[in-house]
Backbone of each chain as ProteinMPNN parsed JSONL, in Angstrom:
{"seq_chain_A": "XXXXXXXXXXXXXXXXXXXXXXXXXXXXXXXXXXXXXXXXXXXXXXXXXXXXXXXXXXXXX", "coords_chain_A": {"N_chain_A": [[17.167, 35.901, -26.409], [14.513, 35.108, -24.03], [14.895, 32.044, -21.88], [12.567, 29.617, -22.004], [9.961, 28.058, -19.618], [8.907, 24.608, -18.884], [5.662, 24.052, -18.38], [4.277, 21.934, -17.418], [6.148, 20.535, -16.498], [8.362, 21.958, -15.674], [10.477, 21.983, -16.767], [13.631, 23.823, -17.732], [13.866, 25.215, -21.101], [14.999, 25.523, -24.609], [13.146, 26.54, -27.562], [10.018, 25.55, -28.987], [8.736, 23.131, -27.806], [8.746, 21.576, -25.608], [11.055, 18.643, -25.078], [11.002, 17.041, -23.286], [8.511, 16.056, -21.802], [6.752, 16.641, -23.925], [4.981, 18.765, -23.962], [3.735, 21.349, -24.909], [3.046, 24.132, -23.77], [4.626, 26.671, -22.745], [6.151, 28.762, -20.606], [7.109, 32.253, -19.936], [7.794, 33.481, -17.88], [9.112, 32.609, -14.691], [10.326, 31.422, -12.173], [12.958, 31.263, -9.561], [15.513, 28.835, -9.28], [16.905, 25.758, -10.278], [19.863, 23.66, -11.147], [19.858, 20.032, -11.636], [22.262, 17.552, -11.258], [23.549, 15.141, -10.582], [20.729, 13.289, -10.613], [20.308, 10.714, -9.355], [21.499, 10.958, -6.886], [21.366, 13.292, -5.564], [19.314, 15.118, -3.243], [18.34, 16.75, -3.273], [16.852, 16.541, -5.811], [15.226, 14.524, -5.212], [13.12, 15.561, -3.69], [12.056, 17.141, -4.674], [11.124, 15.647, -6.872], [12.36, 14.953, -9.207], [13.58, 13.193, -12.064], [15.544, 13.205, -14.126], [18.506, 14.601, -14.998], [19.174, 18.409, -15.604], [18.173, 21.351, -16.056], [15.84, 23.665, -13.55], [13.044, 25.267, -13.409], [11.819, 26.335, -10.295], [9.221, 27.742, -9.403], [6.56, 28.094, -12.078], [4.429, 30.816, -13.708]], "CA_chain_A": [[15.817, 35.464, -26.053], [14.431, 34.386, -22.333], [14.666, 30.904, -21.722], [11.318, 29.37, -21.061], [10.138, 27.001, -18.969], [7.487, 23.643, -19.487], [4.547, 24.527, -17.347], [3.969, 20.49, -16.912], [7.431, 19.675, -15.63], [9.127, 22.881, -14.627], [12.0, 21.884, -17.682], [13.417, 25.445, -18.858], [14.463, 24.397, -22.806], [15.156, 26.312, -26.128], [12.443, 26.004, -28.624], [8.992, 25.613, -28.673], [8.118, 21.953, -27.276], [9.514, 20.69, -24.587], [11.695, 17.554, -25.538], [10.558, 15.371, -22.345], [7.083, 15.339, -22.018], [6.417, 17.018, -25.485], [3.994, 19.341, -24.082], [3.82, 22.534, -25.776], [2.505, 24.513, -22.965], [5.687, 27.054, -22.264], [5.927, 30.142, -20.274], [8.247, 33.059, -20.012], [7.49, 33.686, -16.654], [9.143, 31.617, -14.049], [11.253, 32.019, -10.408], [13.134, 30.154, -8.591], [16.254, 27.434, -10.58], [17.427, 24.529, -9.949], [20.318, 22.493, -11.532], [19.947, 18.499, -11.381], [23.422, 17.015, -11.78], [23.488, 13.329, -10.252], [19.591, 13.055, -9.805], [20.177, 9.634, -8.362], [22.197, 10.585, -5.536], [21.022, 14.55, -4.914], [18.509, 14.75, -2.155], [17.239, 18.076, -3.998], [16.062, 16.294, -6.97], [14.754, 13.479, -5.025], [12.498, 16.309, -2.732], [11.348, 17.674, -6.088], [10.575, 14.368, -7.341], [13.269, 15.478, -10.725], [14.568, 12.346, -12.284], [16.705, 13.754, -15.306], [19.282, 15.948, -15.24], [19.146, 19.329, -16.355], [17.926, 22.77, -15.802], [14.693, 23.549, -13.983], [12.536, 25.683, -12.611], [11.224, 26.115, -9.036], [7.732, 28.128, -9.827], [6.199, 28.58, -13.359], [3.243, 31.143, -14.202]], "C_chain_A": [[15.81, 34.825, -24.658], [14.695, 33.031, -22.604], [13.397, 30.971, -21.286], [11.035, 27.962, -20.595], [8.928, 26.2, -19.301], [6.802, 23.796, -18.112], [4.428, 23.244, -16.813], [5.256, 19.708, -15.889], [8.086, 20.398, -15.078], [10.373, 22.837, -15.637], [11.989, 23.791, -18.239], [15.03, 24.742, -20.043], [14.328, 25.829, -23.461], [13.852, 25.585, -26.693], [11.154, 25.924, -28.158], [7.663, 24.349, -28.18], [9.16, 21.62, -26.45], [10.024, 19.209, -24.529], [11.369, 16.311, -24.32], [9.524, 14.837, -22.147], [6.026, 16.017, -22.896], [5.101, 17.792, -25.166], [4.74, 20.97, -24.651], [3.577, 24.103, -24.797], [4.227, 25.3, -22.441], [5.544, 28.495, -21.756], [7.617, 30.727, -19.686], [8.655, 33.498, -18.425], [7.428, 32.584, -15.439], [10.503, 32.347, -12.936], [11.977, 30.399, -10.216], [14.547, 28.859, -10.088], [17.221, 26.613, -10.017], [18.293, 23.841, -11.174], [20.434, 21.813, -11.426], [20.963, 18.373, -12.124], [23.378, 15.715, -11.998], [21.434, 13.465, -10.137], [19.243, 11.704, -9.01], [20.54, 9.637, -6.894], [21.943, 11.979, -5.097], [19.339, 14.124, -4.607], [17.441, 16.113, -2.808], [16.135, 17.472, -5.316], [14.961, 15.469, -6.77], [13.047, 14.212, -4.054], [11.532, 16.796, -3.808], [10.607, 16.358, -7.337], [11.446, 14.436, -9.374], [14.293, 14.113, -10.883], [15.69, 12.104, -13.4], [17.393, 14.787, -14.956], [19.278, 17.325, -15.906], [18.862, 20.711, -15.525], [16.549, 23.047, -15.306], [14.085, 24.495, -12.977], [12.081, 26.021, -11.581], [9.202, 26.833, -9.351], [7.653, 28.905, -11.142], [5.235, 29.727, -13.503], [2.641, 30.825, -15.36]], "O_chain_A": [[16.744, 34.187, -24.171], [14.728, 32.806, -23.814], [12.936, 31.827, -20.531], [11.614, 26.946, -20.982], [7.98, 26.738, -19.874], [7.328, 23.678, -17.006], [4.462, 23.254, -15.583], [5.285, 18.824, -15.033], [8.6, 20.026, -14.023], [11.297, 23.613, -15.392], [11.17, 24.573, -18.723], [16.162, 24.265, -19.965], [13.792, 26.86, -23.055], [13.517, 24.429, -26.434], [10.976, 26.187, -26.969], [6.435, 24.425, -28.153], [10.337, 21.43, -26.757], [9.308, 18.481, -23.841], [11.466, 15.089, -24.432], [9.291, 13.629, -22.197], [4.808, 16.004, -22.719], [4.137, 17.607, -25.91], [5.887, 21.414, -24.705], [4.011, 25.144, -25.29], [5.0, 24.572, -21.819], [4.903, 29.332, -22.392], [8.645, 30.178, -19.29], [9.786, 33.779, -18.03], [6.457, 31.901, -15.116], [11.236, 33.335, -12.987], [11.757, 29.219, -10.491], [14.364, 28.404, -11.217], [18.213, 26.932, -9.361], [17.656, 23.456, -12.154], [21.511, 21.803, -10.83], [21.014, 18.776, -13.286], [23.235, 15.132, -13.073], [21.143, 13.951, -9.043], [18.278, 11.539, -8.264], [20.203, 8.866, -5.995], [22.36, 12.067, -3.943], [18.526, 13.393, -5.173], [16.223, 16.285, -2.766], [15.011, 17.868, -5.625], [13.988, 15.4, -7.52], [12.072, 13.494, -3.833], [10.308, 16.783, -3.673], [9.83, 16.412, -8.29], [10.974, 13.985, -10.418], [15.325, 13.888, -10.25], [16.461, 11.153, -13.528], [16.871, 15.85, -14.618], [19.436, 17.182, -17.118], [19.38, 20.966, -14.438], [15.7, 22.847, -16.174], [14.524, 24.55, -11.828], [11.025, 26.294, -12.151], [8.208, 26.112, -9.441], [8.285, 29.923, -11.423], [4.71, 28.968, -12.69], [1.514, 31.254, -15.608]]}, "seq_chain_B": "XXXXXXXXXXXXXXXXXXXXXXXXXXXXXXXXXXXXXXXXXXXXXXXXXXXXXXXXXXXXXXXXXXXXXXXXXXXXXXXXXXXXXXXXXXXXXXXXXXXXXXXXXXXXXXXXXXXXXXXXXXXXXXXXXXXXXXXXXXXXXXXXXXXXXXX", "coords_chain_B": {"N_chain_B": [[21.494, 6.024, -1.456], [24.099, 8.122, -0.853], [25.974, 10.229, 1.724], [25.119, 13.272, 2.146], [25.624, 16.885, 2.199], [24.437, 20.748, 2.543], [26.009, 23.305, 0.934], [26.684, 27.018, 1.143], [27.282, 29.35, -1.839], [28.837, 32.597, -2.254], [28.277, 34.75, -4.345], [28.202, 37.647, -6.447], [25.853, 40.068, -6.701], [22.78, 39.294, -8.373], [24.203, 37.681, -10.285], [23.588, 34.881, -10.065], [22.061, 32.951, -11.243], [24.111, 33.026, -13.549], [26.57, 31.925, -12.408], [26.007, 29.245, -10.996], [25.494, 27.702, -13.428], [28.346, 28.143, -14.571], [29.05, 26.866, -12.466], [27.799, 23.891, -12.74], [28.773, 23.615, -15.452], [31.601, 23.362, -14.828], [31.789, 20.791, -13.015], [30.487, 18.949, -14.518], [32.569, 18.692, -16.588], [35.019, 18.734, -15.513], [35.055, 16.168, -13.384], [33.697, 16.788, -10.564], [32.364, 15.913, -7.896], [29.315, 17.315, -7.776], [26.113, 17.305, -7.096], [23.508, 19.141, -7.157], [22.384, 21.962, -7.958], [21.006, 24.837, -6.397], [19.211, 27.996, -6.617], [17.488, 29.962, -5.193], [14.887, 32.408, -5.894], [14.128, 34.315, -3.292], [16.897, 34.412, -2.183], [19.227, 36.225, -2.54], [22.008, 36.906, -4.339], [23.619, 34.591, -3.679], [24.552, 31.207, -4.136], [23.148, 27.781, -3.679], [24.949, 24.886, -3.174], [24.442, 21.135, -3.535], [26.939, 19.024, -2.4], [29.095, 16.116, -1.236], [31.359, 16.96, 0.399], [32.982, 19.614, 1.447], [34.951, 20.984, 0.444], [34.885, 20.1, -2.214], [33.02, 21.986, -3.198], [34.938, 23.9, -2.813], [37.057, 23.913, -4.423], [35.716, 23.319, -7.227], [34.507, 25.911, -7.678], [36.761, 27.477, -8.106], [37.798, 29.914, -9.963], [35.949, 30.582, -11.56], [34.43, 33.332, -12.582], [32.545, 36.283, -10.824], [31.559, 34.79, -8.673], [32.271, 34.052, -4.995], [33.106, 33.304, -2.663], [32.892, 29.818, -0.456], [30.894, 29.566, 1.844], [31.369, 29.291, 5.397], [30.722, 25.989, 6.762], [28.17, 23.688, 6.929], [24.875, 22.675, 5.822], [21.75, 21.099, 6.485], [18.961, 19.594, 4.397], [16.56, 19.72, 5.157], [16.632, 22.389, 6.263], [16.935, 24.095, 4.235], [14.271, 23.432, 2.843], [12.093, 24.882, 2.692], [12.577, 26.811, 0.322], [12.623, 25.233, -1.413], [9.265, 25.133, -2.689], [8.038, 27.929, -3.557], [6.754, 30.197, -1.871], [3.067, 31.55, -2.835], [2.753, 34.792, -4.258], [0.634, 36.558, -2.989], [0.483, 35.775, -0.614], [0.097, 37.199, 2.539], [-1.468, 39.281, 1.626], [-4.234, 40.822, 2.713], [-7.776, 41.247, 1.625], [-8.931, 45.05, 1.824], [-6.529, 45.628, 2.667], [-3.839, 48.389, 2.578], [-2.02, 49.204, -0.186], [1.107, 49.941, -1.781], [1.269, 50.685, -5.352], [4.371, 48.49, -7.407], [5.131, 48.772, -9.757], [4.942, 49.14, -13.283], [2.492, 51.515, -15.175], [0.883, 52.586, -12.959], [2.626, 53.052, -10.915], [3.845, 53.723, -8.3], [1.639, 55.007, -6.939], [-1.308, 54.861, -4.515], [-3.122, 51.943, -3.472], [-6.056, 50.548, -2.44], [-6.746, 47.009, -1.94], [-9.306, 44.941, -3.118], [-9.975, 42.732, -3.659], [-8.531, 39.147, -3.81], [-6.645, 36.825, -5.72], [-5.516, 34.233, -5.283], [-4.843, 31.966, -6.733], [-3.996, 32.662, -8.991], [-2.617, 34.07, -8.473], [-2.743, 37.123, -8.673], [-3.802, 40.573, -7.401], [-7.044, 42.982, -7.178], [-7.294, 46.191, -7.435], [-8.071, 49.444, -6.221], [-7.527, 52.44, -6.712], [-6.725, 55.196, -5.109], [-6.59, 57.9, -5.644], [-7.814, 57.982, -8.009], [-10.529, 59.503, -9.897], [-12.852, 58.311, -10.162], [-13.714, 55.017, -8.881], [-12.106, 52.699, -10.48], [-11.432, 49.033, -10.662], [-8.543, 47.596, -10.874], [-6.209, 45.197, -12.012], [-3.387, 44.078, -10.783], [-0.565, 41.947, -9.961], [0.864, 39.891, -8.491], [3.45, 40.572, -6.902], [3.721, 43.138, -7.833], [3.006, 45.014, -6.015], [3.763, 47.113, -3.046], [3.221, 46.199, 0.395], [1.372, 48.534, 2.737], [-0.929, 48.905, 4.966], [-1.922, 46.366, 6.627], [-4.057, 45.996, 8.476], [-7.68, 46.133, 7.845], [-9.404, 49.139, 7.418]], "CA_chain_B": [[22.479, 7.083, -1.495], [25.503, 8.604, 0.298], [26.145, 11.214, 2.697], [25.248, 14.758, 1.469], [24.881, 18.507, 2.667], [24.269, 22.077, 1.3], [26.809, 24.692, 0.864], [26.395, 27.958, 0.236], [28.514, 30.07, -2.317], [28.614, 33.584, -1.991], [27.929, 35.498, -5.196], [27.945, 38.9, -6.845], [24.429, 40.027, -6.804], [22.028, 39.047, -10.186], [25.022, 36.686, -11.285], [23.406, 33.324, -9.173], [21.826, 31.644, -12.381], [25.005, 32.587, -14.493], [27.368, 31.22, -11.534], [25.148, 28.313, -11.097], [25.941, 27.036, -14.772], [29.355, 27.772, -14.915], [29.398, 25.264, -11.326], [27.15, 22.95, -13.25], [29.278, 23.016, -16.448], [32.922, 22.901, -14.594], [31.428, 19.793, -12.307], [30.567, 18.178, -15.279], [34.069, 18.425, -16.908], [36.346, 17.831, -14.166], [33.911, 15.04, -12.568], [33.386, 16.634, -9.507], [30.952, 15.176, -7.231], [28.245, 17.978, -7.378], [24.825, 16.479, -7.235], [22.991, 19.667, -7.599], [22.304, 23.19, -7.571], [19.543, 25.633, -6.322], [18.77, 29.647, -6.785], [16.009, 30.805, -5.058], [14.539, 33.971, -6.106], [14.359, 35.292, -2.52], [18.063, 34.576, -1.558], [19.967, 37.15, -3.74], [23.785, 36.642, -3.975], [23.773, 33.273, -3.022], [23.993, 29.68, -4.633], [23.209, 26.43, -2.578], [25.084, 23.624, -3.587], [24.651, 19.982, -3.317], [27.88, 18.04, -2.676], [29.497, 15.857, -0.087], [32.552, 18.04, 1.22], [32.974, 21.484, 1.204], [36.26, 20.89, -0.347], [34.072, 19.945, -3.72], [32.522, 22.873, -3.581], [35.617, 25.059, -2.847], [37.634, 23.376, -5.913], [35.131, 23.715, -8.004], [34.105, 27.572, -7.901], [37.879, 28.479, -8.624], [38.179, 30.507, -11.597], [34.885, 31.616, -11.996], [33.946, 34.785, -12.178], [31.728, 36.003, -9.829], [31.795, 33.354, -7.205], [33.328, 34.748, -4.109], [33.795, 32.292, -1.346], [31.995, 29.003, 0.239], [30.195, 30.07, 3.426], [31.863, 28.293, 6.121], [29.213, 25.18, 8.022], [26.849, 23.098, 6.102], [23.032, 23.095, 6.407], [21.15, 19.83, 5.785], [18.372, 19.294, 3.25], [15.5, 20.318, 6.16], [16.732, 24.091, 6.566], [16.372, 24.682, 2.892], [13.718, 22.395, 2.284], [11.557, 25.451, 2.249], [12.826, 27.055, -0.975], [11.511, 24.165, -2.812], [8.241, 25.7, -2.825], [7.727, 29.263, -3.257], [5.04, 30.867, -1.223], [2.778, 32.12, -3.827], [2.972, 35.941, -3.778], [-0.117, 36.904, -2.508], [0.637, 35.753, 0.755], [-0.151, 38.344, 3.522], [-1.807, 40.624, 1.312], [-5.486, 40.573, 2.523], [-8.664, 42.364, 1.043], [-9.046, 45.794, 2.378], [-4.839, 45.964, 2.85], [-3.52, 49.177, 1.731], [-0.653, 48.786, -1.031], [1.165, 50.682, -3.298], [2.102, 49.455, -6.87], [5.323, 49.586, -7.13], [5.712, 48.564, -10.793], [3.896, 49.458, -14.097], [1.579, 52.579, -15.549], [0.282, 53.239, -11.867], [3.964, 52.923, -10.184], [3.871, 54.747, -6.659], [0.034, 54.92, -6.987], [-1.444, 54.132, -3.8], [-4.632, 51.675, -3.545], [-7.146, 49.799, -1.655], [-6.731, 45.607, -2.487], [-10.505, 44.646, -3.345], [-9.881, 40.729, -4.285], [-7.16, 38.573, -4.015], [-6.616, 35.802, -6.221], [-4.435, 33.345, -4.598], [-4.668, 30.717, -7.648], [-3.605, 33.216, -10.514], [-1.735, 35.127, -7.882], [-2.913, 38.3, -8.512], [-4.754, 41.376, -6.827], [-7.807, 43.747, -7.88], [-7.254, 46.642, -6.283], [-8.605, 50.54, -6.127], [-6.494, 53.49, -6.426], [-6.942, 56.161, -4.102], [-6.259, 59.092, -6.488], [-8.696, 57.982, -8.727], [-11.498, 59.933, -9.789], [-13.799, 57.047, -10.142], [-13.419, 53.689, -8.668], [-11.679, 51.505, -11.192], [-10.833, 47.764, -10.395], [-7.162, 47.436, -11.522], [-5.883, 43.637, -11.617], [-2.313, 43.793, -11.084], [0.209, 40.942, -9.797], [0.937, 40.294, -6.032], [4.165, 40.524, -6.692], [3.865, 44.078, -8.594], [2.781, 45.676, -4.567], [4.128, 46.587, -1.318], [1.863, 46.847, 1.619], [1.443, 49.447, 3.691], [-0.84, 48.105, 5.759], [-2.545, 45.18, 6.364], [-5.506, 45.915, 8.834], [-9.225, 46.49, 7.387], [-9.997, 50.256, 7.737]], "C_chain_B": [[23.136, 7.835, -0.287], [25.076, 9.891, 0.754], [26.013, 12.857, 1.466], [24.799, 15.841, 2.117], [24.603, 19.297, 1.499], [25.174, 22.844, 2.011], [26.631, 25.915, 0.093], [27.727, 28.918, -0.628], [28.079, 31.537, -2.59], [29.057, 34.312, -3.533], [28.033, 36.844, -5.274], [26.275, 38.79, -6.922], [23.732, 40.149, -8.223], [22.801, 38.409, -10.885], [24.722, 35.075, -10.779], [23.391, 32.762, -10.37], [23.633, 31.66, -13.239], [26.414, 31.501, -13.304], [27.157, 29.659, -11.362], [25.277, 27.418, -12.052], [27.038, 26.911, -14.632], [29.414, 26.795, -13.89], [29.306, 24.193, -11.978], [28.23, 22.281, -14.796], [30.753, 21.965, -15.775], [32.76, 21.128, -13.884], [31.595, 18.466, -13.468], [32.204, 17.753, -16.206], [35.127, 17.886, -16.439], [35.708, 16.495, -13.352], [34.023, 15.331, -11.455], [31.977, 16.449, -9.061], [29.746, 16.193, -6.927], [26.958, 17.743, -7.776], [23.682, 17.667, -8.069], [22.836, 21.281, -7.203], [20.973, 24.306, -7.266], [20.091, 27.266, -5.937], [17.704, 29.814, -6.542], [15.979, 32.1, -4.945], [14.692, 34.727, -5.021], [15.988, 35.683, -1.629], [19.047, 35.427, -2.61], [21.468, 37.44, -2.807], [24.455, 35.495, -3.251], [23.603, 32.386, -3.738], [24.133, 28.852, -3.854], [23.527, 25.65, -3.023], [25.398, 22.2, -3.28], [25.914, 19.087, -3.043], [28.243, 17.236, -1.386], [30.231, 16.335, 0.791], [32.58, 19.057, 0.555], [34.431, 21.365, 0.439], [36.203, 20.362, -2.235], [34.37, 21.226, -3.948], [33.208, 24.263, -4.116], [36.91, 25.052, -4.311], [36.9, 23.853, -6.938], [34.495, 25.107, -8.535], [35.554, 28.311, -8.13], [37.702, 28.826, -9.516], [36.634, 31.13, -11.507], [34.46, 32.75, -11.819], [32.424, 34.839, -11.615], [30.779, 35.076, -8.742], [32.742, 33.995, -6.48], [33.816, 33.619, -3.616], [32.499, 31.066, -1.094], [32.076, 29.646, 1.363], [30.713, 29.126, 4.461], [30.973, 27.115, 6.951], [28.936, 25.013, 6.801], [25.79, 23.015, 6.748], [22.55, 21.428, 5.237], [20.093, 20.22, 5.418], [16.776, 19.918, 3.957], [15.405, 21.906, 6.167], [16.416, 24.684, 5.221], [14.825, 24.068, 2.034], [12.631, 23.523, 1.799], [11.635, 26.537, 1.246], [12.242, 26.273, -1.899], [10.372, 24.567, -3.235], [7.958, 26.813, -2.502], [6.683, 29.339, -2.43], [4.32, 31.496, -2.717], [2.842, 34.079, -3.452], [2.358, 36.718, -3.559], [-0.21, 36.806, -0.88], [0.487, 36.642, 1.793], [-0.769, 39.592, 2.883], [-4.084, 40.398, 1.44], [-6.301, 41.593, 1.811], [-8.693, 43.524, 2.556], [-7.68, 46.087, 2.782], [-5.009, 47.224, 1.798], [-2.165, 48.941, 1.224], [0.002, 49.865, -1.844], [1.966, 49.819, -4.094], [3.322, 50.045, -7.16], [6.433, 49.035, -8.846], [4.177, 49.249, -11.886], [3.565, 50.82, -14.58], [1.471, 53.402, -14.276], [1.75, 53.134, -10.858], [3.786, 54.098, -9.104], [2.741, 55.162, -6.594], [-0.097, 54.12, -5.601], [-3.042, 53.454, -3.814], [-4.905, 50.589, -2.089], [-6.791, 48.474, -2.2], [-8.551, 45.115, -2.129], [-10.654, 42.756, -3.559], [-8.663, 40.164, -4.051], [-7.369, 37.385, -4.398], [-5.593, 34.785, -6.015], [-3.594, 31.845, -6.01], [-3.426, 31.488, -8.276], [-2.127, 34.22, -9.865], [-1.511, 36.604, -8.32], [-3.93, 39.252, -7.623], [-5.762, 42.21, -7.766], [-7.535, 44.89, -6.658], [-7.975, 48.194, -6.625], [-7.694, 51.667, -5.912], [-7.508, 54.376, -5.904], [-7.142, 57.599, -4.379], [-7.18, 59.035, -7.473], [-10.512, 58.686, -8.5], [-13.324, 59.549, -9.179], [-12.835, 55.54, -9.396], [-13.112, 52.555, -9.831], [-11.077, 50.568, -10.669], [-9.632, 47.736, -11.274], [-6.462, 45.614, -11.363], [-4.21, 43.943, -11.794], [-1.449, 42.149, -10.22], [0.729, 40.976, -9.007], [2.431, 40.9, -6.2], [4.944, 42.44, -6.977], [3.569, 45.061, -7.108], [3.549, 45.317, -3.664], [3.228, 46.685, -0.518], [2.098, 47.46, 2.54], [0.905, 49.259, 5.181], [-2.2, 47.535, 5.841], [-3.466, 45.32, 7.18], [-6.499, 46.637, 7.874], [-9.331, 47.52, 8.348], [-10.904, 51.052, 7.175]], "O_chain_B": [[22.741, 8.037, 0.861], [24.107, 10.532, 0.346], [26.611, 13.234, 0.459], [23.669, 15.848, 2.605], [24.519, 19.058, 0.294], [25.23, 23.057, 3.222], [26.475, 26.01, -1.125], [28.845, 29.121, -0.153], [26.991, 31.709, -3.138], [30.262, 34.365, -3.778], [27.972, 37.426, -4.191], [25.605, 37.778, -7.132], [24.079, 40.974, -9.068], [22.523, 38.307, -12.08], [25.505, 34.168, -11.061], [24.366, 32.127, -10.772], [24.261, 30.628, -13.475], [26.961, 30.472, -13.699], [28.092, 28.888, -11.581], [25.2, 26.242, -11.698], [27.383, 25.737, -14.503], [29.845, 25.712, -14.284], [30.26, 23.419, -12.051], [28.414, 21.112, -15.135], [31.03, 20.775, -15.927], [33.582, 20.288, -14.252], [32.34, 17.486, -13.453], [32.707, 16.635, -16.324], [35.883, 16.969, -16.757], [36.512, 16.0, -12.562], [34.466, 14.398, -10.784], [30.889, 16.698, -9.58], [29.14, 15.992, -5.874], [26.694, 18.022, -8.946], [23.123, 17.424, -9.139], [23.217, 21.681, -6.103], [20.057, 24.419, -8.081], [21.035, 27.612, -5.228], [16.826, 29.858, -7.403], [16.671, 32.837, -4.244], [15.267, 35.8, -5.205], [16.266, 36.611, -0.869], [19.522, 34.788, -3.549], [21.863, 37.81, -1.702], [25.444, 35.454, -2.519], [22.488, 32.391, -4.26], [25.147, 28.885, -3.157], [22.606, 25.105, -3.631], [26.503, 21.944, -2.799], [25.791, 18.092, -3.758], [27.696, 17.659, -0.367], [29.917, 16.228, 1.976], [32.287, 19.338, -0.607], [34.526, 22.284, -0.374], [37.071, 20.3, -3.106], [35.342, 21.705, -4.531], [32.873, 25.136, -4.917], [37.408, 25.999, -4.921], [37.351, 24.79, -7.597], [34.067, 25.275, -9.677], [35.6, 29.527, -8.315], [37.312, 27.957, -10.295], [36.483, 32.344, -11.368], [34.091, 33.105, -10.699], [31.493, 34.045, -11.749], [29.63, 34.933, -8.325], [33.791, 34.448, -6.938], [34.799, 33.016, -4.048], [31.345, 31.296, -1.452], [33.071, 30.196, 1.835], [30.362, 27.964, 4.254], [30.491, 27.576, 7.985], [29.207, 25.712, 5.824], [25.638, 23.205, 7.955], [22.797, 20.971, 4.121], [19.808, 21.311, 5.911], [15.974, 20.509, 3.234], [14.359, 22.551, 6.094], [15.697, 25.677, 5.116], [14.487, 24.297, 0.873], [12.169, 23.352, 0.671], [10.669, 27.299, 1.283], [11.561, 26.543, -2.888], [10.284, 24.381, -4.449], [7.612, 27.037, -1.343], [5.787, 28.498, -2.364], [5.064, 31.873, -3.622], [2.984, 34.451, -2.287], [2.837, 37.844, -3.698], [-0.812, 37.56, -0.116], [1.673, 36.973, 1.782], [-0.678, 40.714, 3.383], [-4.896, 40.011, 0.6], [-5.796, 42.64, 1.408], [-8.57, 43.228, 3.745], [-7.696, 47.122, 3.448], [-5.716, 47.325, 0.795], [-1.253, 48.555, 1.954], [-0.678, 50.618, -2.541], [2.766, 48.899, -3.926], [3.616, 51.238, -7.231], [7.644, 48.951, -9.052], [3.047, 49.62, -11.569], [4.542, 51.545, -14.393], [1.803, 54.587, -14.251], [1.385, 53.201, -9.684], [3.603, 55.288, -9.365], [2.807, 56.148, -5.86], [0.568, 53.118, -5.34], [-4.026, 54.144, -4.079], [-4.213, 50.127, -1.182], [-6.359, 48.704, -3.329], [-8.939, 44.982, -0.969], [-11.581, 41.947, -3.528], [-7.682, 40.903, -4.131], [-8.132, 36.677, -3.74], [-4.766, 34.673, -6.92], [-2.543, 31.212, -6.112], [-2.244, 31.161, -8.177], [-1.163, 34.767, -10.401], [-0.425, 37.182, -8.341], [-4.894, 38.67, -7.125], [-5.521, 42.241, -8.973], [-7.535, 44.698, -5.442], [-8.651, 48.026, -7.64], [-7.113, 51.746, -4.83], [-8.72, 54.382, -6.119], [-7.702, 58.386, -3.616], [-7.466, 60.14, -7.935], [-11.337, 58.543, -7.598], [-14.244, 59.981, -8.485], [-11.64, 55.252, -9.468], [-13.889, 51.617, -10.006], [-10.053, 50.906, -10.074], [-9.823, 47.87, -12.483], [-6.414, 45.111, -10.24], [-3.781, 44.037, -12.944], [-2.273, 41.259, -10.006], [1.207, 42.024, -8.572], [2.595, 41.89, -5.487], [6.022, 42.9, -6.6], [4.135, 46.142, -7.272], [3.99, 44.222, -3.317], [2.281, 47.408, -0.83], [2.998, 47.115, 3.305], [1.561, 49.334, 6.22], [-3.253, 47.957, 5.365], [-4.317, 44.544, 6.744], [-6.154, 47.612, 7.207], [-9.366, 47.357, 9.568], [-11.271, 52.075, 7.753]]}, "name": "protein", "num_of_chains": 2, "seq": "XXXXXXXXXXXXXXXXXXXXXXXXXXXXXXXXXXXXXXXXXXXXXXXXXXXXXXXXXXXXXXXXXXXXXXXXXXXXXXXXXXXXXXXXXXXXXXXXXXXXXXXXXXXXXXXXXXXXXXXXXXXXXXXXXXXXXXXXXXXXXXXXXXXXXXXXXXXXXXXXXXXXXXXXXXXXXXXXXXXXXXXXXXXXXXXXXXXXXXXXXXXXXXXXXXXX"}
């Protein structure tokens, strides 16, 4: 199955709510990915305004 | 926060995201210092990654399959800054541009672009071959353009 991504935050998760800001709102259709490692000390996450670690999108549809 | 560039790592082509993870996992295991990683859709065969020395970066991509090499030089946070935000993919395609679709039902169909929806990022457009004038809505990204003056 695709991974999909949360339209509200850009998170791409398993399952059908998005575990951070519990919106439900998920699409299959997304570009662009970014991994946040350190988000305290990467300048990418900080540009993207991404303050958890994880897996994430660059543009959703 | 400390000193950081971008390095790029040179990829097999359509393996970035899986390359990308294994970086992300090995980083995490071994604790190397890699802050973060980016794949943009239009750079194909390439990952950009966050760390302080290129000597992270070049540790850390051993073993993995498909990961070639670090690119020699770093590029600060400015030169890529425009990846962060796609262009949407309507971009340069005005009304009255001729296109062809180069995905779908109508694939190598050539048309007229009648609308462009910049939000939804799609086109309405007019095939050329068609008997009748039907409005077709396909997806900017689903055209090439042939060409872009109003004729």
């Amino acid at each position: 199955m695709t991974d999909q991504a949360c339209r509200e935050c850009h998170r791409i998760i398993e399952g059908q709510v998005c575990p951070i800001c519990g919106g439900a709102s998920l699409s299959k259709d997304w570009g662009g990915y970014v991994v946040i490692i350190d988000p305290k000390e990467s300048i990418i996450a900080q540009k993207l305004g991404i303050k958890l670690p994880g897996k994430y999108a660059l543009k959703v549809r | 926060m400390s000193e950081t560039s971008i390095f790029v790592v040179k990829t097999t082509a359509n393996q970035e995201r899986s390359v990308a993870n294994m970086i992300a996992q090995i980083a995490r295991k071994d604790k190397y210092d890699i802050r973060a990683l980016l794949v943009p859709d239009v750079l194909k065969g390439y990952v950009l990654v966050e760390a302080p020395a290129p000597e992270i970066v070049d540790q850390a991509i051993q073993g993995i399959p498909h990961a070639r090499s670090v690119i020699k030089g770093a590029s600060n946070i400015n030169e890529v800054e425009h990846f962060l935000t796609p262009k949407p993919a309507v971009i340069g395609i005005n009304e009255g541009a001729v296109v062809e679709l180069i995905s779908g039902p109508f694939k190598g169909e050539k048309a007229r672009v009648k609308r462009v929806d910049v939000a939804k990022e799609e086109i309405t457009v007019e095939l050329f071959e068609a008997m009748v004038p039907i409005p077709i809505t396909v997806r900017g990204d689903h055209v090439r353009v042939l060409s872009k003056e109003e004729s």
